[in-house]
C-alpha positions as CSV (number, residue, x, y, z in Angstrom):
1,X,-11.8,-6.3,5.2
2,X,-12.6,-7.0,8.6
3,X,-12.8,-10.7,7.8
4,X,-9.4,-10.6,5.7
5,X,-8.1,-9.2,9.0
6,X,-9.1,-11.9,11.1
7,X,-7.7,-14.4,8.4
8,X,-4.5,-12.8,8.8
9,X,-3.8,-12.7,12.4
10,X,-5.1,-16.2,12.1
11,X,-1.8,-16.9,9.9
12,X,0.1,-14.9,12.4
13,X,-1.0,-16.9,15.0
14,X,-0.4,-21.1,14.1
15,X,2.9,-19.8,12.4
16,X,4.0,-18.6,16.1
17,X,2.4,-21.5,18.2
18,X,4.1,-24.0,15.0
19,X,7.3,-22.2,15.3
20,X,7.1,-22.0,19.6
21,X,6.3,-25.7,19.9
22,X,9.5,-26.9,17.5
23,X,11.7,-24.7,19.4
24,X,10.6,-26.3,22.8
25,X,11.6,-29.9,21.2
26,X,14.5,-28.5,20.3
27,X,15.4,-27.8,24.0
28,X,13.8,-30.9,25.3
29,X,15.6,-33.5,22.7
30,X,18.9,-34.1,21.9
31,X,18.0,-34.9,17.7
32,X,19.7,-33.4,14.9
33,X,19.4,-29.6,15.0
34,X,19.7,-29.6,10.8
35,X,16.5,-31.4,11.2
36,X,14.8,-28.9,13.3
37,X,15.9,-26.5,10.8
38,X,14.3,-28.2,7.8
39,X,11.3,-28.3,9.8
40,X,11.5,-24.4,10.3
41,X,11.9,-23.8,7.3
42,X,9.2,-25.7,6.3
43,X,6.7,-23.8,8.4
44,X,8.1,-20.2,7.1
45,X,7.7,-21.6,3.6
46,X,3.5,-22.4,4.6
47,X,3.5,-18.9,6.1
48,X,5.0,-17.2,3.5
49,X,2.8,-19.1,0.8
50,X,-0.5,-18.0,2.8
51,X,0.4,-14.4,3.2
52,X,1.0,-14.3,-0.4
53,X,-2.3,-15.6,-1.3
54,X,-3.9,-12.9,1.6
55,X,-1.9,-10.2,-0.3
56,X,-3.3,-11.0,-3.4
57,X,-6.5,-10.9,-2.0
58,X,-6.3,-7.5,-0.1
59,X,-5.6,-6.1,-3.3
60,X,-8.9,-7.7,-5.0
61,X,-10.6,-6.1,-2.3
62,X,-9.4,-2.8,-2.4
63,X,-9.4,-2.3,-6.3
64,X,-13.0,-3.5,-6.1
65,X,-14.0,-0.5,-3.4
66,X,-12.1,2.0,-5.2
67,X,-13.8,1.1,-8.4
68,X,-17.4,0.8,-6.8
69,X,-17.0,4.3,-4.8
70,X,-16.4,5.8,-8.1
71,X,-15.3,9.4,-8.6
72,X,-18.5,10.5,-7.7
73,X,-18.4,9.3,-4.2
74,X,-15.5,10.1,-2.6
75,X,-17.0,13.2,-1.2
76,X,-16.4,14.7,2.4
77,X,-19.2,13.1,4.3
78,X,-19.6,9.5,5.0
79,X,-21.6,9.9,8.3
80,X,-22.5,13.2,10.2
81,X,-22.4,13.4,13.7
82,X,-24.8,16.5,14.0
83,X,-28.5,14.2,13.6
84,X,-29.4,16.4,10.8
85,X,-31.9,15.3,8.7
86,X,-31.3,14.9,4.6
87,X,-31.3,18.2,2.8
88,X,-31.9,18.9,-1.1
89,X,-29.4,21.2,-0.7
90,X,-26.6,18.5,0.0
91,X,-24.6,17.4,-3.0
92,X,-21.9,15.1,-4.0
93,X,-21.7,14.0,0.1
94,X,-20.7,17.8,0.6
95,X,-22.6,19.8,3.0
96,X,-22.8,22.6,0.6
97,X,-23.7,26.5,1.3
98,X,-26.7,27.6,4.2
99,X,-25.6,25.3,7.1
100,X,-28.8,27.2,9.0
101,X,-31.0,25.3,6.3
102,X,-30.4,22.1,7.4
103,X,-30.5,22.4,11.5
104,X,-32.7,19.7,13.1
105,X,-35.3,20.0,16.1
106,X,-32.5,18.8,17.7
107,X,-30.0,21.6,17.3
108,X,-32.7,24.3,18.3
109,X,-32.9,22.2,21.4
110,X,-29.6,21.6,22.7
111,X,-29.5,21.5,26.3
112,X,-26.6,22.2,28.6
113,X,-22.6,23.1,27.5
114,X,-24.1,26.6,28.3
115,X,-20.2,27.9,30.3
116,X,-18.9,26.3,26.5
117,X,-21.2,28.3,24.3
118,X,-20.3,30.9,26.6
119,X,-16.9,30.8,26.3
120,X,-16.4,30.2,22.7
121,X,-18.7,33.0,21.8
122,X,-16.3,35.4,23.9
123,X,-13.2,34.0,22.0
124,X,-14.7,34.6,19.1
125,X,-16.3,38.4,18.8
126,X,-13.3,39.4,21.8
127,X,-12.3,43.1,20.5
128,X,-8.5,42.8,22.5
129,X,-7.1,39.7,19.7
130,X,-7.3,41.3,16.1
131,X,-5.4,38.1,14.9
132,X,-6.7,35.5,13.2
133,X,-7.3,33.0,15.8
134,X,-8.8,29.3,15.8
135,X,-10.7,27.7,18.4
136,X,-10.8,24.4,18.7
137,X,-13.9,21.7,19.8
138,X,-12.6,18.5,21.1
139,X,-14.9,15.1,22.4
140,X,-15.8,11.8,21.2
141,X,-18.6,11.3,19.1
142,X,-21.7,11.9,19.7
143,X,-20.6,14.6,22.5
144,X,-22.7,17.2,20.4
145,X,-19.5,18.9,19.1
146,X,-21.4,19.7,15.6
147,X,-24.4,20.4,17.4
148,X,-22.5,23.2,20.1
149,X,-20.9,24.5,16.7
150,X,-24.0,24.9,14.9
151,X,-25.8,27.0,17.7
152,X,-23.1,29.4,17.7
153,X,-22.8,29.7,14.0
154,X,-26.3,30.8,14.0
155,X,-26.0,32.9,17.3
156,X,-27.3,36.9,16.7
157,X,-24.3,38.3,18.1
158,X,-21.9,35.5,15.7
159,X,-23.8,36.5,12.4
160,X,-24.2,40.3,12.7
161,X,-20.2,40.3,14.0
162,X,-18.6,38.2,11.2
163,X,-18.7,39.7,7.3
164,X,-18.9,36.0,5.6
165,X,-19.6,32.4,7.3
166,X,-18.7,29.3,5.9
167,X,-19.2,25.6,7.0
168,X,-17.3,22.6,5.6
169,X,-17.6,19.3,7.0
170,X,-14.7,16.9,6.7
171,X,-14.6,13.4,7.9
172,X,-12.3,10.5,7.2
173,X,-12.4,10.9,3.7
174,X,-11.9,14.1,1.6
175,X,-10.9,15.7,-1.1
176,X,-8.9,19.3,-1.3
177,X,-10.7,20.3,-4.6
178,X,-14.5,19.4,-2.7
179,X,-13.6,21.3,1.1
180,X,-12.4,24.2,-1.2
181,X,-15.4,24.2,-3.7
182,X,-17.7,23.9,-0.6
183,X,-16.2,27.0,1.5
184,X,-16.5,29.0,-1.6
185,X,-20.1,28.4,-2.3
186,X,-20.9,29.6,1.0
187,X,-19.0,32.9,0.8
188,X,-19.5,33.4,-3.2
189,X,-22.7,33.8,-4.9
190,X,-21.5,32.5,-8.1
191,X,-21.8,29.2,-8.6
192,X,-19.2,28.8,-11.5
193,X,-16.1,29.9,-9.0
194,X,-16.4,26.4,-6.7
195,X,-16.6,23.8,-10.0
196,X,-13.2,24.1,-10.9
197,X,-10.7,21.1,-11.0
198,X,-8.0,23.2,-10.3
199,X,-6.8,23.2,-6.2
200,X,-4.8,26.5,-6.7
201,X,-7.6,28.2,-8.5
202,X,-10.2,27.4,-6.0
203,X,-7.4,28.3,-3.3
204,X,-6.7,31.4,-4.7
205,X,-10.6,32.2,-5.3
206,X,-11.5,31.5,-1.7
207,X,-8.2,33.8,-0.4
208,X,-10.1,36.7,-3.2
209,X,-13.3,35.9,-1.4
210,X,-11.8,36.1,2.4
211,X,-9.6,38.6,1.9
212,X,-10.3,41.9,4.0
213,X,-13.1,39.9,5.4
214,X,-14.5,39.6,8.8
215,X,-15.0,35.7,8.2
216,X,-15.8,32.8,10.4
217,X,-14.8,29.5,9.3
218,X,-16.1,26.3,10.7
219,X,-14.3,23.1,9.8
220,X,-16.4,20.5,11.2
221,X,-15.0,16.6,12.1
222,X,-11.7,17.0,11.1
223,X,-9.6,13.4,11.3
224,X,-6.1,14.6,10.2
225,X,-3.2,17.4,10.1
226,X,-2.9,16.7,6.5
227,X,-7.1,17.6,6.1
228,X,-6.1,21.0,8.1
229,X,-2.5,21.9,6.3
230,X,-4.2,21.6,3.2
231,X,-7.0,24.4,3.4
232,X,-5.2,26.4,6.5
233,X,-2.9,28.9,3.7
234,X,-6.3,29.7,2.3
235,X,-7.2,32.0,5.3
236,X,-5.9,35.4,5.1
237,X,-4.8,37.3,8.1
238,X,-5.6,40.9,8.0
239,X,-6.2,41.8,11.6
240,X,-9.3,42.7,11.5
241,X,-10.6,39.9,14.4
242,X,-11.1,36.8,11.7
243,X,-11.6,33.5,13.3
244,X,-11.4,29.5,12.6
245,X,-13.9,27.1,14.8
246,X,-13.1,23.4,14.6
247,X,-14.2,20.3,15.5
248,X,-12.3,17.1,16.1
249,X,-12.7,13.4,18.3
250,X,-8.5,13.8,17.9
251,X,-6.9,15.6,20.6
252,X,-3.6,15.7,18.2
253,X,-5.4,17.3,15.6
254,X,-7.3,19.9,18.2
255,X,-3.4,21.1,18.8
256,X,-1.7,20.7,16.1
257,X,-4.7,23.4,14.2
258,X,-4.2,25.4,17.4
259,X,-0.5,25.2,18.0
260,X,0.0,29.1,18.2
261,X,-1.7,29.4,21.7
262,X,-5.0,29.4,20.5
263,X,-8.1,27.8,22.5
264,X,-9.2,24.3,22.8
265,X,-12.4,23.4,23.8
266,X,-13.4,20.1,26.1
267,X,-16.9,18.7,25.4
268,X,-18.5,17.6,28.6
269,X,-21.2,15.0,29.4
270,X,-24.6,16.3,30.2
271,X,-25.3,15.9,34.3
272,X,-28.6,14.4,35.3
273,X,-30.3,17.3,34.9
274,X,-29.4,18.0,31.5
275,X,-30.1,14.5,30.6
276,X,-33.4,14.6,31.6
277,X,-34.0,17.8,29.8
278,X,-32.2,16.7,26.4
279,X,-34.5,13.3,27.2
280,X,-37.8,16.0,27.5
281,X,-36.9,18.0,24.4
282,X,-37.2,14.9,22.3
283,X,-40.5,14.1,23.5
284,X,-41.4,17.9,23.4
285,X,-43.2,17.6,26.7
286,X,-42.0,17.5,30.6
287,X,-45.0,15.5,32.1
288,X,-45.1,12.1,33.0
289,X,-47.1,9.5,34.3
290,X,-45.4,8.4,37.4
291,X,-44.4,4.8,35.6
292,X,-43.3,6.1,32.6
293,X,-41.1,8.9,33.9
294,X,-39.4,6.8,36.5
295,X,-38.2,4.3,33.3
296,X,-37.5,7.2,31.2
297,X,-35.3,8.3,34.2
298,X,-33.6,4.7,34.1
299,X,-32.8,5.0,30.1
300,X,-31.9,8.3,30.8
301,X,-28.8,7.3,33.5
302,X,-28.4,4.4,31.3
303,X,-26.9,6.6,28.9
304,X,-24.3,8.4,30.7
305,X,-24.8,12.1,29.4
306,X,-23.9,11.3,25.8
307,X,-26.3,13.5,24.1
308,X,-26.3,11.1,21.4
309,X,-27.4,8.2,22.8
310,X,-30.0,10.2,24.9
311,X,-31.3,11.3,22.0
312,X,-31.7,8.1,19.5
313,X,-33.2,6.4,22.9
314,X,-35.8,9.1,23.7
315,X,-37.1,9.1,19.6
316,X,-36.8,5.6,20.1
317,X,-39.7,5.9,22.9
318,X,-41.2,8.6,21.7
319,X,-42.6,6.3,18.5
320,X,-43.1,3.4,21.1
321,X,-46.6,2.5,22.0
322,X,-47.4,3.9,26.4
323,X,-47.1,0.4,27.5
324,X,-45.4,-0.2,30.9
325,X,-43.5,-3.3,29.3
326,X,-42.7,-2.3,25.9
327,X,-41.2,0.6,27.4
328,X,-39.6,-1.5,30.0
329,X,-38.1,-4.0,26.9
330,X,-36.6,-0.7,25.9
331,X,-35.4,0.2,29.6
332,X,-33.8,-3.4,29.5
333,X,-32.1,-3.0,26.2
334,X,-31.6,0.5,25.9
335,X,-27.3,0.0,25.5
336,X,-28.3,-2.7,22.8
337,X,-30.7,-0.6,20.9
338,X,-28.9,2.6,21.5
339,X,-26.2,1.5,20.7
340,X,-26.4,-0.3,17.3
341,X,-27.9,3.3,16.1
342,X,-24.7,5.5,17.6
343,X,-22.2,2.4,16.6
344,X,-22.0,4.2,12.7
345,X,-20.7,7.1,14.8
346,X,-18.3,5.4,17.3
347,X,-17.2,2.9,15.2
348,X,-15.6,5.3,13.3
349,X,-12.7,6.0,16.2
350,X,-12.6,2.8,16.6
351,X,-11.7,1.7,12.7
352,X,-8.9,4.5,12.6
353,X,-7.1,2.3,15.1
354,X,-3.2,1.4,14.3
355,X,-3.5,-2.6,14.5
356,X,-1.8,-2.6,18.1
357,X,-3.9,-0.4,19.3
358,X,-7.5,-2.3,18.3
359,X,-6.1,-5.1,20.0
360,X,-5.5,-3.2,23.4
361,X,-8.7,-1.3,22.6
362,X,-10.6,-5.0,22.9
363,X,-9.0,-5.7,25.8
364,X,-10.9,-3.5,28.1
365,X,-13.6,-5.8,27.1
366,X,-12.3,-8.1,29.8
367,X,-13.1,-5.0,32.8
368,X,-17.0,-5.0,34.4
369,X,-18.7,-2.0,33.9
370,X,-18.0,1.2,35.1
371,X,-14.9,0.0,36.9
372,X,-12.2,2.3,36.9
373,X,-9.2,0.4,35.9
374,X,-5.6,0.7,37.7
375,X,-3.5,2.2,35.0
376,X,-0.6,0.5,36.3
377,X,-2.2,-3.1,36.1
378,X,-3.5,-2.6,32.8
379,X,-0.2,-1.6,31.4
380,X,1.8,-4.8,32.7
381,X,-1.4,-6.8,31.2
382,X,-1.0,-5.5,28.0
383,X,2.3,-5.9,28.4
384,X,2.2,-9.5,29.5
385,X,-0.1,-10.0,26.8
386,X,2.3,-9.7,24.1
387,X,0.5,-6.5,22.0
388,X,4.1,-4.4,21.3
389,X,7.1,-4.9,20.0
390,X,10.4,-3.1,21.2
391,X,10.3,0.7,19.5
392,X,13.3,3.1,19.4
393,X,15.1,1.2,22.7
394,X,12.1,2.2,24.3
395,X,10.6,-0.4,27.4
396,X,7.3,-2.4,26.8
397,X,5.7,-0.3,29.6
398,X,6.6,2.9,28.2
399,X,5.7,2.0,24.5
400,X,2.1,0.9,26.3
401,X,1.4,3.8,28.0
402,X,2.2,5.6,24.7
403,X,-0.7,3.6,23.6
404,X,-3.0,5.0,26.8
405,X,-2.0,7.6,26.0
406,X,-3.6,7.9,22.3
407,X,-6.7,6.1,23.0
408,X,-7.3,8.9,25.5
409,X,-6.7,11.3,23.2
410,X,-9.3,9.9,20.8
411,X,-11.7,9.9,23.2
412,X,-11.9,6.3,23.3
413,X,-11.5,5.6,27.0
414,X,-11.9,8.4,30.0
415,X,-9.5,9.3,32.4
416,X,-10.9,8.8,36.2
417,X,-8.6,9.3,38.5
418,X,-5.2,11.8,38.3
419,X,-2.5,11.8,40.6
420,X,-1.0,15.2,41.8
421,X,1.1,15.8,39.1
422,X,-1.5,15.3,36.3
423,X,-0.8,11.7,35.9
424,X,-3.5,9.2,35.0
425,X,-4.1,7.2,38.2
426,X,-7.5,5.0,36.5
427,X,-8.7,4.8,33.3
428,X,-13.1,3.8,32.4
429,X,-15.0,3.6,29.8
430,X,-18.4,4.9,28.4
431,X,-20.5,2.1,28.5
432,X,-21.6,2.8,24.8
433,X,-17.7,2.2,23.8
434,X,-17.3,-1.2,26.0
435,X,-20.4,-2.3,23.6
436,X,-18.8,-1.6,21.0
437,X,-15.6,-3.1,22.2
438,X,-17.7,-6.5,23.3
439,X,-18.9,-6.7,19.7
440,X,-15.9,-5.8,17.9
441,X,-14.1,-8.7,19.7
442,X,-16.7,-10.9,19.3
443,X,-16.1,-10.9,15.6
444,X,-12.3,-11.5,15.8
């Protein structure tokens, strides 16, 4: 798909420099215009021709993924952000019942988001809100949203409050009948309930099972309103202090689930000091030699407090050999290394682009590292550029901050600096996403 793409922006692009370089003849000679025209009409006529032959293409490809997924696989998970390992107890890509079951080392260790934890543990067991109430986890991936989430799933004071828990995890790719099924078998001990076909049976099963219920529900990496409007009437409201926890990397769909006042939840990065502890965790110790800690220091503020990254890195050493330069190869190409390991993760944001926005995604590929970038400037770049086209009488500039705008909502790019009025002075980027914004464009 991704070299069909480039194919057809390659179109896109002789057809415009073709049909740019007749039209400056046409101002520069004095010949026929009807010849001109022929000569237009000629180059529309190749386009048209190639973009038919694309089309037919684009539809080989996708009838030859739908038919190779197969029924079978169009399950819920296609990549977990929560570095669990593989559990027997996962079926049909689902993440099925016990969620507890299949925790990793690395949830029993999280380090820092402590004031988070905190706080989403009061909004959820607080006596004063009876209503059903959903609380919201937002942050890009690999933040440790599902990781925060599963610690208070499992808390004491979560699983003696709520009557019935229940996990589903989402992604990019669902099915209604499946998130049903799954939230049923972890509130039902009968199996037969979750394998019907039927939406508005399982729907009406899991209301049964819910209803007059102290539940908590946790709907992990959710991509899309649609995802949430279609499992949302299946929670009844009986005032008795039910609650919803979700996860998203989409601030739109953080708001939209919480839209009646409800909480929303920022995922921060870890400070040094929780770095380094995250880093220590992995390694189950805290004791260094001198050489070793001061590169595992480097790796560690390499990283940027993404627990993610910190993470992959520090099993990555932890299965290296204690040599001062093998450890310092890794040191050297910790982003690299690192990075190709989180990319399945990050990628992920990146591929749910709108066209446009890929394009001005790339183009902070052009930046240095770590440089906060004037948001005025970038916007008359973009602009300059060429990336938009005129929407609802709307200026270039306004329809390209638009743009800013949802990138930062998708936790693509960080916001750095913020005039008075809350208004995004400079915009940076993790240095994990200008990685995987050099490679991207190195492939267009």
């Amino acid at each position: 798909m991704k070299d069909l793409e480039a194919e057809i922006r390659d179109v896109a692009f002789q057809a415009e420099e073709r049909i740019e370089k007749e039209l400056s003849s046409i101002y520069l000679q004095s010949s026929s215009i009807e010849a001109w025209l022929l000569r237009l009409h000629g180059i529309f006529k190749q386009a048209v021709k190639q973009t038919n032959y694309l089309k037919k293409k684009f539809i080989k490809i996708k009838t030859e993924k739908q038919i190779a997924k197969g029924p079978s696989q169009r399950g819920l998970l296609l990549g977990s952000t929560s570095l669990q390992p593989a559990d027997p107890e996962r079926e049909n890509n689902i993440t099925v019942s016990k969620f507890y079951k299949s925790a990793s080392k690395f949830d029993s260790r999280m380090v820092g988001c402590d004031k988070e934890f905190k706080t989403i543990l009061d909004k959820l067991t607080q006596q004063s809100t009876e209503q059903l109430q959903v609380v919201s986890i937002v942050g890009m991936g690999g933040i440790g949203k599902t990781t925060l989430t599963g610690k208070v799933y499992k808390d004491p004071s979560i699983t003696s409050h709520f009557y019935k828990q229940a996990w589903v995890t989402v992604s990019q790719e669902y099915t209604v009948g499946k998130m049903l099924g799954c939230l049923i078998g972890c509130v039902s001990e009968s199996s037969d309930e979750q394998s019907s076909n039927d939406q508005g049976r399982l729907a009406e099963t899991l209301r049964k099972r819910l209803k007059d219920q102290r539940y908590l529900i946790v709907i992990d990496d959710i991509w899309s309103k649609e995802a949430w409007d279609s499992v949302q009437r299946c929670f009844p409201d009986d005032n008795n202090g039910s609650r919803i926890l979700l996860t998203s990397r989409l601030r739109e769909v953080a708001e939209y689930a919480a839209s009646l006042g409800n909480s929303i939840i920022n995922m921060p990065f870890l400070d040094v000091t929780e770095s380094w502890n995250l880093y220590c965790s992995v390694f189950g110790k805290t004791e260094f030699l001198l050489v070793f800690e001061q590169i595992g220091r480097d790796i560690v503020k390499k990283c940027k407090g993404l627990p993610l990254a910190i993470t992959l890195v520090a099993s990555l050493l932890s299965k290296t050999e204690e040599n001062v330069q093998k450890w310092k190869n890794v040191a050297e190409s910790v982003i690299g290394d690192s990075n190709e390991a989180c990319s399945s993760v990050l990628s992920l944001s990146y591929n749910q682009l709108p066209h446009p926005s890929k394009a001005c995604f790339l183009y902070f590929g052009v930046f240095p590292e770590d440089y906060e970038i004037p948001v005025k400037k970038l916007v008359k770049l973009w602009v300059a550029e060429g990336f938009f086209g005129a929407v609802n009488n709307k200026n270039l500039e306004e329809v390209a901050m638009e743009c800013l705008q949802d990138l930062v909502d998708r936790s693509l790019v960080l916001i750095g600096k913020q005039s008075y009025n809350c208004k995004i002075k400079t915009i940076r980027m993790h240095d994990l996403l200008r990685d995987l914004c050099l490679r991207e464009a190195r492939c267009c």
